[in-house]
C-alpha positions as CSV (number, residue, x, y, z in Angstrom):
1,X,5.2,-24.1,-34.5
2,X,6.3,-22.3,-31.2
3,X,3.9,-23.1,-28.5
4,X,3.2,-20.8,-25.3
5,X,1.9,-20.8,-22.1
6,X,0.0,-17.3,-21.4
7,X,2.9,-15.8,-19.3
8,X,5.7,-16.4,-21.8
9,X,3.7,-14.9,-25.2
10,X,3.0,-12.1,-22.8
11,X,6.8,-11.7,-22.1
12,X,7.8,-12.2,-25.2
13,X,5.2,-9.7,-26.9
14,X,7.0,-7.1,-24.5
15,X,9.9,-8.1,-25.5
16,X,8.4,-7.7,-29.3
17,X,7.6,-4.1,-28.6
18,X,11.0,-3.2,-26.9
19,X,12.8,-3.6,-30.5
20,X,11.4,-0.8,-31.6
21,X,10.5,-0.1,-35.2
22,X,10.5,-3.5,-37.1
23,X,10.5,-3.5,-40.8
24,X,7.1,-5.0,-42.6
25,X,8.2,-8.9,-43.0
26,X,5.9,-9.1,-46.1
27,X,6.7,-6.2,-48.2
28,X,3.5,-5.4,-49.7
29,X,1.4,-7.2,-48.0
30,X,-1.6,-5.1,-46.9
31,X,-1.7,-7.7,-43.3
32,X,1.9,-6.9,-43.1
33,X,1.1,-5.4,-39.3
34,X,-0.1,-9.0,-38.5
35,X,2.1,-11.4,-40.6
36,X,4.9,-9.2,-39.3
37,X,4.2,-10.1,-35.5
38,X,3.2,-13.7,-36.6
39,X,6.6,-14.1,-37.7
40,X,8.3,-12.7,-34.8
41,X,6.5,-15.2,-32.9
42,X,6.6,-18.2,-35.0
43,X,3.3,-19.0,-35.1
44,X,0.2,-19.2,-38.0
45,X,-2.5,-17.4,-39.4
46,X,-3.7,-15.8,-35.9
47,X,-4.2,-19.4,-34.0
48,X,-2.6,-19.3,-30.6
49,X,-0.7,-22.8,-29.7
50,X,-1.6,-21.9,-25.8
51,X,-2.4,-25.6,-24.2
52,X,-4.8,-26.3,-21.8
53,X,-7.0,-23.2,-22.6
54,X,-9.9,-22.0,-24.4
55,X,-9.6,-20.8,-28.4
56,X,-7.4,-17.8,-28.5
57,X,-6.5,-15.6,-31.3
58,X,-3.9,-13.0,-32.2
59,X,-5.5,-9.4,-33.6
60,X,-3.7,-6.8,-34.7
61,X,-4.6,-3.4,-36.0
62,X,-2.6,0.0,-37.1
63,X,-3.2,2.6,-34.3
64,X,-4.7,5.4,-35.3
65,X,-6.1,4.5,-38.7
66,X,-9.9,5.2,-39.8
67,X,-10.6,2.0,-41.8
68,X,-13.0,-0.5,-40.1
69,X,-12.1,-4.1,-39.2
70,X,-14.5,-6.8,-40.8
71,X,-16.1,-9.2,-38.1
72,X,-18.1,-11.9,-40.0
73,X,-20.7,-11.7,-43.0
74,X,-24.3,-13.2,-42.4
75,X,-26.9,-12.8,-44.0
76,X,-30.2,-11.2,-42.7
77,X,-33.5,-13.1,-42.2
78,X,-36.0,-14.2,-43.7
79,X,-33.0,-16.0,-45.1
80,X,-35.7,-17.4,-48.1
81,X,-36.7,-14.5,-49.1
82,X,-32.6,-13.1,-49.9
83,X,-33.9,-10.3,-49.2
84,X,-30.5,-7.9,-50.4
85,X,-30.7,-8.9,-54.1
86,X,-34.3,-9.7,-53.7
87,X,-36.1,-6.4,-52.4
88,X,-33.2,-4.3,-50.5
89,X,-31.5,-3.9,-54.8
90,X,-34.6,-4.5,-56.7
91,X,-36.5,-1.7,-55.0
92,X,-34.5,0.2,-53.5
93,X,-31.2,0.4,-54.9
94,X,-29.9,2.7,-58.0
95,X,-28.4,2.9,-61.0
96,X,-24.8,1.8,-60.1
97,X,-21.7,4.1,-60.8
98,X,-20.2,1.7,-63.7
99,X,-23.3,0.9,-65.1
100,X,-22.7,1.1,-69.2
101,X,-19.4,1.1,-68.8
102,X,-17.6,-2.1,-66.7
103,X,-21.7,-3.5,-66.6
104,X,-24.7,-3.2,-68.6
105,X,-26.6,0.0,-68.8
106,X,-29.1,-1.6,-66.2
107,X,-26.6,-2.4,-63.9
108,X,-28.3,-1.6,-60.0
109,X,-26.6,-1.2,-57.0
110,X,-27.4,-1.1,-53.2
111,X,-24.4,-0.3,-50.9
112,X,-25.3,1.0,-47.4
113,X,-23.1,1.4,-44.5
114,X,-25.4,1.9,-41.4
115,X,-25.6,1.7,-38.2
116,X,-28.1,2.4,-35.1
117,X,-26.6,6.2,-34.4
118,X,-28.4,8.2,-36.8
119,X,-29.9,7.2,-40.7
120,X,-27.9,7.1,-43.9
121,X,-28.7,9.8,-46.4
122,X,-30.8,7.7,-48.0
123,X,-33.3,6.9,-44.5
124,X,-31.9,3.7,-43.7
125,X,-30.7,2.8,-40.2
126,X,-30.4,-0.4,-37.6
127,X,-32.6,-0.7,-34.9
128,X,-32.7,-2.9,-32.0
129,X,-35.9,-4.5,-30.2
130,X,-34.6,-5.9,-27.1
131,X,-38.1,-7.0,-26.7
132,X,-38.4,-9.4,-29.9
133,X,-35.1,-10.3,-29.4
134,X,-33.9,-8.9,-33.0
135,X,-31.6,-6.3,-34.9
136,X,-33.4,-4.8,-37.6
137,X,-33.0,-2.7,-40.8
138,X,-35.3,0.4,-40.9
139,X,-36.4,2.5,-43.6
140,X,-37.7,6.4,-43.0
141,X,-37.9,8.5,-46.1
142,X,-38.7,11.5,-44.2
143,X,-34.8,10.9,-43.3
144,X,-33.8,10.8,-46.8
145,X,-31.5,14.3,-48.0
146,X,-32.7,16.2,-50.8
147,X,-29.6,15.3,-53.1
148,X,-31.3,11.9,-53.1
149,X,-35.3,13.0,-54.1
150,X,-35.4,11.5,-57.5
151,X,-34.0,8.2,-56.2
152,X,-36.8,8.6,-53.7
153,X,-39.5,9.2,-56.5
154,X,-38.2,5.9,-58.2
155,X,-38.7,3.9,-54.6
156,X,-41.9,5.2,-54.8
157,X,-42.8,3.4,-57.8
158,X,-40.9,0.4,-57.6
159,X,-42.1,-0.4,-53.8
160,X,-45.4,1.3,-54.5
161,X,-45.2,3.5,-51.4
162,X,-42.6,5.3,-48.9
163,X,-43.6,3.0,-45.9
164,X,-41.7,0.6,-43.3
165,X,-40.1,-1.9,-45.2
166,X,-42.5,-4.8,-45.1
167,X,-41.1,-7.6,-44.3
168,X,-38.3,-5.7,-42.2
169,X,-35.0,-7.4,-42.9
170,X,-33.5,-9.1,-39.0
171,X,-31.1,-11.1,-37.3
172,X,-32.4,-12.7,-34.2
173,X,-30.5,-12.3,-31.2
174,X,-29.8,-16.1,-30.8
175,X,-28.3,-16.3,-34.3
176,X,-26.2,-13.3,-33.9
177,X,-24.9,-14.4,-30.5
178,X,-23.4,-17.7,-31.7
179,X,-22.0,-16.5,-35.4
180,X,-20.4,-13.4,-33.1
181,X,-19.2,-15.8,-30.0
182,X,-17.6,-18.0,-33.1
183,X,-15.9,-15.3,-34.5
184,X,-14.9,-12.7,-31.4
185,X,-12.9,-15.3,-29.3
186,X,-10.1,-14.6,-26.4
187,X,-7.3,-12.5,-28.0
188,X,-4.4,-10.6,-27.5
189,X,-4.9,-7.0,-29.1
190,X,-1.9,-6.1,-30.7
191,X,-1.8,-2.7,-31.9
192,X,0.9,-1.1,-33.6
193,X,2.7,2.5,-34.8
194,X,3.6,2.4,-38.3
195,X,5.9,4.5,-40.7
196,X,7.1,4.2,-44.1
197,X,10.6,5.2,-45.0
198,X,12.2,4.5,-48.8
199,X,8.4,2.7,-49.6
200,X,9.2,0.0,-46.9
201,X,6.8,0.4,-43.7
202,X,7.9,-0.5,-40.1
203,X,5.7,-1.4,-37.1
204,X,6.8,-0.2,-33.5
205,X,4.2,-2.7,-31.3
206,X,3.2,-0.2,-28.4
207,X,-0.4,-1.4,-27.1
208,X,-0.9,-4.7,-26.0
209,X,-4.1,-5.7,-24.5
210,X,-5.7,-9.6,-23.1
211,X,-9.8,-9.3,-24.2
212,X,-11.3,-12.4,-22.8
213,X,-15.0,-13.6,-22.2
214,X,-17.2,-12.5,-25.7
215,X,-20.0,-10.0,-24.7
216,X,-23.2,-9.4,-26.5
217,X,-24.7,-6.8,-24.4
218,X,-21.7,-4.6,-25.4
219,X,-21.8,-5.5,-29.0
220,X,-25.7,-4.5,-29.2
221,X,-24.7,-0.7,-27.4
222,X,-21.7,-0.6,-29.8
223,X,-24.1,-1.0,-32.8
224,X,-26.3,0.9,-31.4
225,X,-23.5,4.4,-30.9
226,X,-22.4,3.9,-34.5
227,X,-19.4,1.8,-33.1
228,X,-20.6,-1.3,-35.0
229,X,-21.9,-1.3,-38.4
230,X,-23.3,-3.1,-41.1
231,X,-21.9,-3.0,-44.6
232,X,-24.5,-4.2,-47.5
233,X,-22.4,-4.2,-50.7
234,X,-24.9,-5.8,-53.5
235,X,-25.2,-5.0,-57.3
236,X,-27.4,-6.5,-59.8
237,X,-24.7,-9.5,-60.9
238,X,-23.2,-10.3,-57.7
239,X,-24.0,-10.3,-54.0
240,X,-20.9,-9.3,-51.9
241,X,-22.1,-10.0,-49.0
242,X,-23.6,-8.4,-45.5
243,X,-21.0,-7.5,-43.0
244,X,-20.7,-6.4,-39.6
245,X,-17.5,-4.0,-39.3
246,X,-16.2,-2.4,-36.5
247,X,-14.4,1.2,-36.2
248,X,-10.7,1.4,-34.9
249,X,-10.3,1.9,-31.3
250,X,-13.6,-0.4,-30.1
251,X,-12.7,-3.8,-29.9
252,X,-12.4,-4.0,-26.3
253,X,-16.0,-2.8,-26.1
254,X,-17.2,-6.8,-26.9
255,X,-15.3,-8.3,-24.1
256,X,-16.3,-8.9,-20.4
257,X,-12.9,-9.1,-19.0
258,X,-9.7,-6.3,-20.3
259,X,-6.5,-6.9,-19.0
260,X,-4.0,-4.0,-19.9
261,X,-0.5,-5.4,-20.7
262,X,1.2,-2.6,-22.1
């Protein structure tokens, strides 16, 4: 494995993106915009060999593209109650879109994608107390649209009322900090043009950015403008998992230090 100080992978990503268009390395490979510039610079699975310096990582993203960019998966407390397939699907999820067909006729589901901007159509929506010291999942039902009123009658009578969720699902700030901290190390943000011509794509690398020092004050204002969300994705037979995902474009908002390369 090639192994760089920071001055030379910086002068070698430049001279990465002066090349120009660069055909995918891994045709059909969805992470070809990564394992494309991993290859280029001879190095593994995001893991920069940079000696005598704290964990780095290589991330790179299509420019200009509206998916969102998974962080980490965890879980919210009270871990013991599992509270997603526990009270989140049992009494307030609904009949899920495959049910009698790819699963049984009694087949629930709860997905929500929310975040601390607005509510979902269905009333749900993060909030932050600063003064507890948690992220938590809030239920309104005045917030809930009209397309979803008979789903709303059923909550009624499964929960036995329209109030607060009781116990309100959380992650404490202390928690959060460290699973994020572990996950959102020093990178290089490679991002990266990207055509398709005869079904092969190509990647021109144009933006190249240093993001260094983790910052949890700007990951809390990022969930809270709808920047950072999180992804519940739970059906009666499996859990998927809770996940905090990130739009396009914001990833420099959870570092202290930015250092503009190209």
């Amino acid at each position: 494995m090639k192994i760089y100080t920071k001055p030379q992978l910086i002068e070698k990503l430049k001279q990465i993106s002066k090349q120009g268009w660069i055909p995918n390395a891994r045709h059909g490979n969805a992470g070809g915009v990564g394992n494309t510039l991993e290859d280029l610079l001879g190095i593994e699975e995001n893991n920069l060999p940079i000696p005598n310096a704290a964990e780095w990582e290589l991330k790179t993203q299509r420019h200009a593209t509206s998916s969102l960019t998974t962080l980490f998966h965890i879980e919210p407390s009270p871990r013991a109650v599992k509270f997603v397939p526990q009270i989140l699907l049992l009494l307030y999820g609904w009949k899920h879109g495959e049910a009698g067909k790819k699963y049984s006729k009694k087949e629930m589901s709860f997905r929500q994608t929310i975040h601390g901007h607005n509510s979902s159509d269905r009333g749900f929506i993060v909030k932050i107390d600063r003064a507890e010291r948690k992220i938590l999942i809030s239920f309104d039902a005045s917030k809930v649209t009209k397309k979803h009123k008979v789903w709303l009658k059923s909550v009624t009578k499964r929960a036995g009322n329209l109030n607060e969720l009781n116990p309100q699902p959380y992650w404490g700030f202390d928690d959060l900090e460290h699973k994020a901290g572990t996950k959102l190390l020093n990178c290089f943000y490679v991002q990266a043009e990207v055509k398709k011509e005869n079904d092969k794509e190509f990647y021109h690398y144009t933006k190249i950015t240093m993001l260094q020092k983790f910052n949890f004050e700007g990951f809390l204002k990022a969930l809270e403008e709808g920047k950072i969300l999180i992804d519940f994705d739970a059906r009666t037979g499996h859990n998927h998992g809770t996940k905090f995902r990130m739009r396009q474009e914001c990833l420099p908002l959870l570092y202290e230090k930015i250092t503009k390369i190209l």
